[in-house]
C-alpha positions in Angstrom: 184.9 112.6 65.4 182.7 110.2 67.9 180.4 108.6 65.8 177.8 109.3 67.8 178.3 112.9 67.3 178.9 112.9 64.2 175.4 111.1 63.5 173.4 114.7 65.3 175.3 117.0 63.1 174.3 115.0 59.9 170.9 114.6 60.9 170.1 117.4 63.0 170.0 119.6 59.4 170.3 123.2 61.6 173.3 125.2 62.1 175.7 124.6 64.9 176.2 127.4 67.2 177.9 128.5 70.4 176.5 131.3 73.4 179.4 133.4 74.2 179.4 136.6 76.3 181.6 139.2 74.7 183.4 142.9 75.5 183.1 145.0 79.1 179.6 145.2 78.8 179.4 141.1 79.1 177.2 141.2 76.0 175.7 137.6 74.8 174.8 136.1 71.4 175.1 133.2 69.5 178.0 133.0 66.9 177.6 130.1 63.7 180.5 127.5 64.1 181.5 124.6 62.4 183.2 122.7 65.2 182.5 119.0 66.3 183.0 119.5 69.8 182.6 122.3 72.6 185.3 121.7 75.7 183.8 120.6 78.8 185.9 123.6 80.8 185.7 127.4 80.8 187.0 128.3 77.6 188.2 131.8 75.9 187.4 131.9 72.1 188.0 134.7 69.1 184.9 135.5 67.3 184.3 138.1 64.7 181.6 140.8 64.8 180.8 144.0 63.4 183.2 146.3 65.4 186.4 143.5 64.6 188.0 140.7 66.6 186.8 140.3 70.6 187.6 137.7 73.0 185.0 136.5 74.9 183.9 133.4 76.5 181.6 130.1 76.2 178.5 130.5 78.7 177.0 127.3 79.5 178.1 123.8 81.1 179.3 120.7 78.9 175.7 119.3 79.1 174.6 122.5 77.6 175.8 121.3 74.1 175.2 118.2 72.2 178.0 117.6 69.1 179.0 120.9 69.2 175.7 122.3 68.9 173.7 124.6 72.1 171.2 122.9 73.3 169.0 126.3 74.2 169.0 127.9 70.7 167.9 131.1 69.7 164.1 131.0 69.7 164.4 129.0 73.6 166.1 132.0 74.7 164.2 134.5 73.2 161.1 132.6 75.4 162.8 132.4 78.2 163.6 136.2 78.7 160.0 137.3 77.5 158.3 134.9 80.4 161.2 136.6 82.9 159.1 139.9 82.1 162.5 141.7 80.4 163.4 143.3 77.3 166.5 141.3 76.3 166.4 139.5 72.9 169.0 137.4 71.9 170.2 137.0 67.9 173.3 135.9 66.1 176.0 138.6 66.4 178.9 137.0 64.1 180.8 134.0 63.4 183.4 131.8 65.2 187.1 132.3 64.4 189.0 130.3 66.8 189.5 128.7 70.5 191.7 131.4 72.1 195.9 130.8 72.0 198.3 131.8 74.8 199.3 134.5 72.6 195.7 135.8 72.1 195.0 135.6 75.9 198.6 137.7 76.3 198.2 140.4 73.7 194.4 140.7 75.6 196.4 141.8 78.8 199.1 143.9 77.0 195.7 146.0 75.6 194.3 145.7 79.5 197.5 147.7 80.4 197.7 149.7 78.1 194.3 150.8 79.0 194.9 152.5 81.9 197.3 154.8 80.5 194.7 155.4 78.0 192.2 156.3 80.6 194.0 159.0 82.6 195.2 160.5 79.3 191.6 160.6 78.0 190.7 162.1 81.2 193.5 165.0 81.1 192.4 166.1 77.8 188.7 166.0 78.0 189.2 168.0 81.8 191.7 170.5 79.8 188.8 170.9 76.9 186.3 171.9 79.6 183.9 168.4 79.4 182.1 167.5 82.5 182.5 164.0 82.0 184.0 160.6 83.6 186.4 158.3 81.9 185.3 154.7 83.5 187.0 152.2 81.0 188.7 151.8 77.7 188.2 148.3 75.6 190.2 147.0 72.7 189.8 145.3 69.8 192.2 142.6 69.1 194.5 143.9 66.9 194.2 147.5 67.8 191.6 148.2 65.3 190.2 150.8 67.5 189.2 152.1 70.8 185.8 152.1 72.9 185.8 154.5 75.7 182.9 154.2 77.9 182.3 157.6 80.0 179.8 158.7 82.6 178.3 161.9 82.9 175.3 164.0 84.2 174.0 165.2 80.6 174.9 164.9 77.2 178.2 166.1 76.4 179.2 166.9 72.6 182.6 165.3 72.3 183.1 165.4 68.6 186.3 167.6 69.3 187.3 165.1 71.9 187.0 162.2 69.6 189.3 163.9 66.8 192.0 164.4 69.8 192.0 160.8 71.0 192.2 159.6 67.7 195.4 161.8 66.8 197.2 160.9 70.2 196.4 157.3 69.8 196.9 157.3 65.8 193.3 154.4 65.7 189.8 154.6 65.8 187.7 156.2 68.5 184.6 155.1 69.6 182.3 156.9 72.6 179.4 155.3 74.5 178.2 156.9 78.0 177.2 155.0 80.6 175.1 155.1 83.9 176.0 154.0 87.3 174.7 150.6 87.2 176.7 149.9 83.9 179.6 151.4 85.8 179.3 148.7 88.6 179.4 146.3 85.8 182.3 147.2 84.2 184.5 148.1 87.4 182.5 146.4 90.0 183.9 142.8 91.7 182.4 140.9 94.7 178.9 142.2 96.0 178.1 141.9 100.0 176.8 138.7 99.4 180.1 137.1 98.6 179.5 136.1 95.3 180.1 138.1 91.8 177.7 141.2 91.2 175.1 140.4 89.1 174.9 143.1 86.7 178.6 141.9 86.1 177.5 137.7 86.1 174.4 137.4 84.0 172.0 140.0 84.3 171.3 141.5 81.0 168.5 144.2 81.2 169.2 146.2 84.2 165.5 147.5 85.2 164.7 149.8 87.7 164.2 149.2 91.2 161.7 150.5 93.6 161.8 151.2 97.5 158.5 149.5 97.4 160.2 146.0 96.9 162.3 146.5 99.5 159.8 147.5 101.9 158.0 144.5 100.9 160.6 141.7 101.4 161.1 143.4 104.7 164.8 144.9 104.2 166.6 146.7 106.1 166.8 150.3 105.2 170.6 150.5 106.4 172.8 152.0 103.6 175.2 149.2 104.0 172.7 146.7 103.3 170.0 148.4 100.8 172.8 149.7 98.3 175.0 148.3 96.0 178.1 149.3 94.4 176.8 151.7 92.1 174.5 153.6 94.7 171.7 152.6 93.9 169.3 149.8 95.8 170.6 146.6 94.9 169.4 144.5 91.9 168.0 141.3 93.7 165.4 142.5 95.2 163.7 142.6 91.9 164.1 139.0 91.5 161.9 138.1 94.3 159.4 140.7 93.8 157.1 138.8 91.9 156.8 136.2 94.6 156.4 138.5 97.4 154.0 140.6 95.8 152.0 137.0 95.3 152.4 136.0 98.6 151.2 139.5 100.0 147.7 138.8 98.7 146.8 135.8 100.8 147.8 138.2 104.2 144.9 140.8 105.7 146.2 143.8 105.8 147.7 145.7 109.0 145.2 147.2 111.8 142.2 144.7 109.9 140.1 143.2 112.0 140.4 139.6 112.0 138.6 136.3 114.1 141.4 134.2 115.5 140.7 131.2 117.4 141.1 133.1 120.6 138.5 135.8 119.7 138.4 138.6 117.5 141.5 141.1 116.9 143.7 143.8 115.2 146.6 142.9 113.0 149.6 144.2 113.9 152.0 142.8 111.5 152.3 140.6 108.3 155.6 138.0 107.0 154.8 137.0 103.5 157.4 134.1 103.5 156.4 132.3 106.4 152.6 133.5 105.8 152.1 134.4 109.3 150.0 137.6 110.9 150.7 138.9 114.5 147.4 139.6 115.9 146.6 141.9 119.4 143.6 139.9 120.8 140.9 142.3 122.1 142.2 141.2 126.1 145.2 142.5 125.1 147.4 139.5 124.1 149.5 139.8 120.8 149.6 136.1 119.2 151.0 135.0 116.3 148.4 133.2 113.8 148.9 131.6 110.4 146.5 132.7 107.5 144.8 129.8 107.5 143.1 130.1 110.8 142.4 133.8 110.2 138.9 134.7 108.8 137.6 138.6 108.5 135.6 139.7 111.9 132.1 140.6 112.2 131.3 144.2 111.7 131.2 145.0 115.9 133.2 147.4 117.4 136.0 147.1 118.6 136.2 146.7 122.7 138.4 149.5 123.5 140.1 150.1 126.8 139.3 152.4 129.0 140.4 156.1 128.9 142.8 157.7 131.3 141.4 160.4 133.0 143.2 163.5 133.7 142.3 164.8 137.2 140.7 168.0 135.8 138.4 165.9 133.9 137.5 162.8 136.7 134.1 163.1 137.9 134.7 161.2 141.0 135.9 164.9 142.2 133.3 166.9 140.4 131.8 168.2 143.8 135.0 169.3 145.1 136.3 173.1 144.7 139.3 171.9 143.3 141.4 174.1 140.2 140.3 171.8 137.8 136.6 170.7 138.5 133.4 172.7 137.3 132.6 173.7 140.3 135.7 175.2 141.3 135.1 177.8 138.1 131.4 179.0 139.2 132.8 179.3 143.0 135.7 181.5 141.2 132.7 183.7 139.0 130.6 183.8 142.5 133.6 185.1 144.4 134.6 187.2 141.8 131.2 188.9 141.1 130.3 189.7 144.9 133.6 192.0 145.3 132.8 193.4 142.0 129.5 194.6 143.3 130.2 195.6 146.9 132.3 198.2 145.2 129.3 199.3 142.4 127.6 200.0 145.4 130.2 201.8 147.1 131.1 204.2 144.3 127.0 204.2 143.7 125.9 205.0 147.2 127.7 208.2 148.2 124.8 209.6 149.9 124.8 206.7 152.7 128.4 207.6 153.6 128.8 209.5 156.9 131.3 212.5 157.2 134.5 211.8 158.7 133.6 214.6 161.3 130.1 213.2 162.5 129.7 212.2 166.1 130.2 208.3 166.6 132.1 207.9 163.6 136.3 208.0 163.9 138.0 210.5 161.7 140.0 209.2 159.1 143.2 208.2 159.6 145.8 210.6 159.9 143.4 214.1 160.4 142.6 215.5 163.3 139.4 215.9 164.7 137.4 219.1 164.5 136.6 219.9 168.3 140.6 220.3 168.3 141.0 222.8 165.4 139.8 227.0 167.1 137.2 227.0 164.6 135.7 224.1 166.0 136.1 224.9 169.7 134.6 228.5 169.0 131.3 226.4 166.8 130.9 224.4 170.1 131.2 227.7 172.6 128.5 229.5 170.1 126.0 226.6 170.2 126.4 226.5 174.0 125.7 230.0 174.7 121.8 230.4 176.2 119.3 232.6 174.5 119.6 236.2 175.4 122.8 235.9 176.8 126.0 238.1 177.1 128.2 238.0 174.2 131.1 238.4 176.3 129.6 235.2 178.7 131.4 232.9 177.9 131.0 231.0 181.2 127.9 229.2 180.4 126.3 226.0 182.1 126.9 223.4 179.5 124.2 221.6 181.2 121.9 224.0 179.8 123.2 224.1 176.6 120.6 222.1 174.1 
């Protein structure tokens, strides 16, 4: 041992211990170890916990640990994640057993193969038993001391009767946990759109809801491609910024505010947050973009609006012309209409100033004949001819002399 090193341990008085992320679920804790030093590369190690033997992994660079011992301990972490605004506490989960061997690191694939059988018989039996569940993944325990089965499904599902099947057709211990879409993405998910590793799968812990509010804030797009993730749900980074962007949001005015811009007073049109900048239509009718800084809230005037477009029905540059549309168009259209109306009131009213059809001066009505044509009315003319004191058989009279 470096003497250096070996000077911390004796006189740092505290326990030594390692931060290693363990199972499907990427679980982290500290484990109590006695070793001098920590490699400087990726390394695999066997610790001990409560369910058996897991392999897991060292989290943290070689500058993370000083003679063997983690340089963020317990109490840092626990700070850390409560100023982060999550739930996650970290605590010691077990103890240190050994650097991982090449036959520990090949018995952890034989079990990974072995898994999948498991998987698709699980599934068979729980579909033959009537569950409504998912099978997602099956984990080990080195050594074979039993079997965690991690299953998705829309409700609670009793699968005590389940349990006691896997455990005869795989003759070990049987363990159930269900799951939800995001901690599906974690176990089965790979490389996010980004390029880089999912989150959920790399370091984040608690996996908190996310909103469509923080996605309308940071200005996303709301393509399916590019809001979702792997799971189906809106992706987990746009929490991490929200804090800032919901900061940055309270130093812009908000949209259709009026504001006094160096050019004059206007409307805000749109806001960016990040580069803390408001688009502003001018009252001429200009849109300019203006930092925050030069923006200050307008006097209370109105607004100078443009003026209205007319529809020809309603321009009073043709009010005094009859057109369909104008007013007076409509009281020529009642004045027309009413005098008909009353000619024939007074026709149907005045009956007594009509002449007969067969009164002298007056042409009979179409299509009758007129009554000096009919006998009766040549023999009416003949009587009314005939002088007084005449001969009734005279029919030869003057009509000269008739009256």
């Amino acid at each position: 041992m470096p003497e250096s090193i070996a000077t911390i341990s004796a006189t740092s008085g505290a326990k030594k211990q390692m931060y290693v992320r363990i199972g499907r679920m990427h679980k982290t804790g500290y484990f109590d170890h006695s070793e001098s030093e920590i490699p400087k590369i990726d390394t695999s190690v066997i610790v001990k916990t409560q369910k058996g033997l897991q392999l897991g992994s060292i989290v943290g660079t070689s500058t993370s640990y000083s003679g063997g011992k983690c340089n963020c301990s317990c109490g840092k972490a626990n700070d850390y994640y409560e100023a982060s605004d999550t739930t996650t506490r970290v605590e010691t989960l077990g103890k240190f057993v050994r650097f991982a061997t090449p036959e520990d690191l090949r018995e952890e694939a034989h079990l990974k193969n072995m898994a999948k059988d498991e998987i698709r018989t699980s599934q068979r039996i729980a579909k033959g038993m009537g569950l409504s569940m998912k099978i997602v993944d099956a984990e080990h325990i080195i050594g074979g001391e039993r079997i965690i089965f991690y299953f998705m499904a829309e409700s609670r599902v009793d699968f005590r009767e389940l349990v006691k099947k896997l455990s005869y057709e795989f003759q070990t211990r049987i363990e159930m946990h269900q799951v939800g879409a995001r901690d599906e993405a974690r176990i089965v998910g790979d490389i996010a759109s980004c390029g880089q590793e999912q989150c959920c799968k790399r370091f984040l812990k608690d996996l908190n809801p996310v909103t469509m509010r923080m996605a309308k804030t940071q200005k996303a797009s709301l393509a399916k491609d590019r809001l979702l993730g792997m799971c189906g749900r809106i992706k987990c980074c746009f929490r991490f910024e929200d804090k800032t962007y919901t900061e940055l949001q309270k130093s812009l005015p908000r949209n259709n505010s009026r504001v006094m811009t160096p050019d004059g007073p206007g409307k805000v049109l749109e806001t960016q947050a990040l580069t803390q900048l408001a688009i502003v239509l001018l009252d001429n009718g200009e849109r300019v973009p203006w930092g925050v800084e030069h923006l200050s809230p307008a006097p209370d005037l109105p607004a100078v609006a443009a003026p209205p477009v007319l529809s020809p029905s309603r321009d009073p540059s043709r009010a005094g012309n009859p057109t369909r549309g104008g007013q007076t168009d409509r009281t020529d259209r009642g004045d027309r209409s009413s005098a008909p109306s009353r000619g024939r009131r007074q026709a149907r009213g005045g009956r007594s100033d009509r002449k007969a059809p067969g009164h002298r001066g007056d042409s009979a009505p179409q299509g009758t004949r007129p009554s000096g044509t009919t006998r009766e009315g040549k023999a009416q003319r003949d009587s009314d001819s005939q002088p007084l004191g005449g001969s009734p058989g005279d029919v030869s009279g003057d009509p000269q002399g008739s009256p």
